[in-house]
C-alpha positions in Angstrom: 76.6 68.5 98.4 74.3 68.2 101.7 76.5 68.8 104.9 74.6 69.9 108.1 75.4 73.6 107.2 72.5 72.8 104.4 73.1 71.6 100.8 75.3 73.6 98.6 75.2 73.4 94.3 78.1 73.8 92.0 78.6 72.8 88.3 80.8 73.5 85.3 80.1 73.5 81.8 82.3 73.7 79.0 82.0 74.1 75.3 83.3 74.4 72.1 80.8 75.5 69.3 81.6 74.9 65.3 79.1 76.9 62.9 79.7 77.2 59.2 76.7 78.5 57.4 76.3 79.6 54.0 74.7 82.8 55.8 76.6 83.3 59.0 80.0 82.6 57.9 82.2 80.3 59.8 82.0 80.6 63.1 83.4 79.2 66.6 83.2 80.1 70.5 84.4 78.5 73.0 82.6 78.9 76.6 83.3 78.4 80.2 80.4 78.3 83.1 80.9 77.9 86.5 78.2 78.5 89.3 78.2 77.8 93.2 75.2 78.0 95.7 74.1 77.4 98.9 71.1 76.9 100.2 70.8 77.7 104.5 68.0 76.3 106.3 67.1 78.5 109.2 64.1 79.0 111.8 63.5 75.1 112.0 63.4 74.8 108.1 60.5 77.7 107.9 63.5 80.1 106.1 65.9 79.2 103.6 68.4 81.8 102.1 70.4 80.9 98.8 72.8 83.1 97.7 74.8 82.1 94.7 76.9 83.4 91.6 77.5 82.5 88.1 80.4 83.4 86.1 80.9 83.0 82.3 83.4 83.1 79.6 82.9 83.5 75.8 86.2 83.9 73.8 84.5 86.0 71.6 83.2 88.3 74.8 84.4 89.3 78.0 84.2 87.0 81.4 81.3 88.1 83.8 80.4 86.9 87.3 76.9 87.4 88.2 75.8 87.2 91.7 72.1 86.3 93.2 70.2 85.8 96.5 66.7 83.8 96.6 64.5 83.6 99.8 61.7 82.0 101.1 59.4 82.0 104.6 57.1 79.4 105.5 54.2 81.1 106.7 52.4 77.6 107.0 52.8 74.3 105.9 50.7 75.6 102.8 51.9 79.1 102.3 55.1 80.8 101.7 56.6 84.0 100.6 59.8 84.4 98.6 61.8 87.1 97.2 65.0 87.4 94.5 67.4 89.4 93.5 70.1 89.0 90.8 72.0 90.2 87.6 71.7 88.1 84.3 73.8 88.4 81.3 72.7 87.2 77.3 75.5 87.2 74.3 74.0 87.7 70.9 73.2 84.9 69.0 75.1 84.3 65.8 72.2 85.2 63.9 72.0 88.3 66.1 75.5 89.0 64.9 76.0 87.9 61.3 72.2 86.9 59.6 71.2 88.6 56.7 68.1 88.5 54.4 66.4 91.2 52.3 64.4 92.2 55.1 66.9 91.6 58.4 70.5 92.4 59.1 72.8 91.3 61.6 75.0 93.3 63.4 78.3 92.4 64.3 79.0 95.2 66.8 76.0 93.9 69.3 76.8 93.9 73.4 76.0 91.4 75.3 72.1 92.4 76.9 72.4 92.5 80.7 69.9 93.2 83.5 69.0 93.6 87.3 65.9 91.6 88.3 63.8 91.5 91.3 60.9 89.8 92.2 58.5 89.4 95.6 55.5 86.8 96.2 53.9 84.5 97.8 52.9 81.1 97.1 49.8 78.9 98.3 50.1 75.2 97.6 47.7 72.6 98.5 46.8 68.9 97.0 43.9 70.7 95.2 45.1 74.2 94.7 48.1 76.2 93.3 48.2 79.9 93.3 51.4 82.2 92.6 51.1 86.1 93.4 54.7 87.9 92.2 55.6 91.6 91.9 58.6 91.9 89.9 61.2 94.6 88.3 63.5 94.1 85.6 65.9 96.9 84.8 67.9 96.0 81.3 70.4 97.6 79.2 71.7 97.1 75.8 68.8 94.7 75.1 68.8 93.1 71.5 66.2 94.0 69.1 65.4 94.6 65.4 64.7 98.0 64.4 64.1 100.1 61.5 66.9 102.8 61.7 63.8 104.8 60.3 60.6 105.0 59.0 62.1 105.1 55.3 64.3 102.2 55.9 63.1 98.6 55.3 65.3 96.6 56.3 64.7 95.4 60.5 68.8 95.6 61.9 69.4 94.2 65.5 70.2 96.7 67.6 71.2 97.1 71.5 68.3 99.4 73.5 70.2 101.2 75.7 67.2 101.1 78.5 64.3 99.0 78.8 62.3 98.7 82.4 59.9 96.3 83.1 57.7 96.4 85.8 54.7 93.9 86.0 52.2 91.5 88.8 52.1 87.8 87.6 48.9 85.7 88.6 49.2 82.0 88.1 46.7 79.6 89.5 46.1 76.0 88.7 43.1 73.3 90.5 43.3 69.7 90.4 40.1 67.8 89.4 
């Protein structure tokens, strides 16, 4: 919705998911999503600020709201710098949760991975040229991954990691022939 406060975003989604597998058992979810933004256009149009939140429901896990902010100078008409902050939120998978094979099991007591991500760049666009410089920070718990319980063991069992950090500098630069 555009109003001459700036343009604001909103959506729903609602599902109901049926699995019967021969593997992961038979299986249904039912989720809600919900999200609302708003994106403020400040400094004749050289700054916008978007802050914005998501909220979720599985009936199989609990209801979160996750909030974020995203924004963006105009240095020029060619380069910008940005920055965002915000919380993100993954449910296992089914096959996270219930797959077995003679090499991988499932595990049905999995938490949902969540995380706290930042990121900081700045942005040079022309006809010709596209270049993207980003710093960015990702602090995570209960990640999902499949382990060996030990060296002994053979069998790879998803697991939550109770902390994973990552830390990184992204380069990405494209020219138009």
């Amino acid at each position: 919705y555009t109003s001459k406060f700036g343009v604001t975003g909103f959506g729903v989604d609602v599902s109901k998911i049926y699995l019967r597998s021969n593997n992961l058992g038979n299986r249904n979810r039912f989720m809600a999503s919900a999200f609302l933004e708003h994106r403020f256009k400040l400094l004749d149009n050289r700054l916008d600020i978007t802050p914005g939140v998501a909220m979720t429901y599985f009936s199989d896990f609990k209801f979160n709201a996750f909030p974020g902010l995203d924004v963006g100078f105009d240095i020029s008409n060619d380069l910008k710098i940005y920055g965002n902050i915000g919380y993100t939120y993954r449910i296992p998978t089914y096959t996270d949760l219930f797959y077995s094979d003679p090499r991988t099991n499932g595990n049905a007591d999995l938490e949902p991975e969540e995380a706290f991500a930042q990121e900081l760049g700045i942005k040079y666009i022309t006809p010709k040229f596209r270049a993207t410089l980003a710093i960015f920070n990702r602090d995570a718990k209960n990640l999902i991954d499949y382990i060996r319980p030990n060296v002994t063991e053979e069998i790879f069992t998803a697991t939550n990691i109770t902390e994973v950090n990552t830390q990184g500098l992204e380069l990405d630069a494209a020219y138009n022939f």
